[in-house]
Steps between C-alpha positions, in 0.01 A plus 500: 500500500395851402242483766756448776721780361194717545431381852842573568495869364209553661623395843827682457294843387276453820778535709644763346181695537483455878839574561459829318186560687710449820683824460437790749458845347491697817276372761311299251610171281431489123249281590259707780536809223305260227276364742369890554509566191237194411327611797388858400588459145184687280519189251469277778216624648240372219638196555465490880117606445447222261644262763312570788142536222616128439597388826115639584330360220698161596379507845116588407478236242637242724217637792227400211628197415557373847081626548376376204668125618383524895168610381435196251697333752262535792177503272587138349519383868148400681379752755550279782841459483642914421672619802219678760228317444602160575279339750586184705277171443624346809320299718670370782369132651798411669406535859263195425748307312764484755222427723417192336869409475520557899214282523601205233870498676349483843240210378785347310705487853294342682350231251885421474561477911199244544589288207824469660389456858259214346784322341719530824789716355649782680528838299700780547394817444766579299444167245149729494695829407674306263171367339345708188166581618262693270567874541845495622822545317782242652856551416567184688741359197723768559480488873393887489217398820783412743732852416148698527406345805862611633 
């Protein structure tokens, strides 16, 4: 209970405090008269210097730090793979590949038409479309061919 009595006094004396700061002497409030005041105060200029040494020695530390990890960083990583001197190990053999594929699908066409010219039955050329030949992707379950074709 005590603590909430505090909390309570606390609250009540921190409004107190900005309403008296609120009061205009002149052209100034209380409040822009201490604000000066802890601006070009003599005892608060040690303490200003101190604050920006820290805020300095903060920043430089950090700087080393953040070094010191990108260095053993980038030296625990294989040569081949730091930024800049990546090389490519591609080696394209597509243009032969879909070749082929041109070549299979074309054979596979036509081994299909004579079987079925051999066995007497007429064939569309879109029951061919429809067929899965080596090669070729068909979407003919989901009747994709037909809304293409449009």
């Amino acid at each position: 209970m005590s603590n909430l009595f505090f909390f309570i006094r606390t609250l009540i004396f921190t409004f107190v405090v900005v309403l008296l700061l609120q009061i205009r002497f002149g052209e100034k409030t209380a409040e822009d008269y201490t604000m000066d005041f802890l601006t070009s105060s003599s005892l608060i200029k040690p303490v200003n210097q101190t604050a920006d040494k820290a805020v300095i020695f903060i920043r430089n530390m950090l700087a080393k730090i953040s070094r010191s990890i990108n260095t053993n960083f980038v030296n625990t990583l294989k040569s081949e793979n730091q930024p800049g001197s990546r090389q490519s190990h591609f080696i394209i053999k597509r243009k032969k590949e879909i070749n082929k594929t041109k070549e299979n699908t074309a054979e596979f066409i036509e081994t299909f038409k004579k079987q079925a010219v051999s066995t007497g039955k007429k064939i569309s050329s879109s029951f061919i479309d429809e067929t899965k030949m080596p090669g070729r992707n068909s979407a003919s379950d989901t009747r994709d061919d037909e809304i293409l074709e449009e």
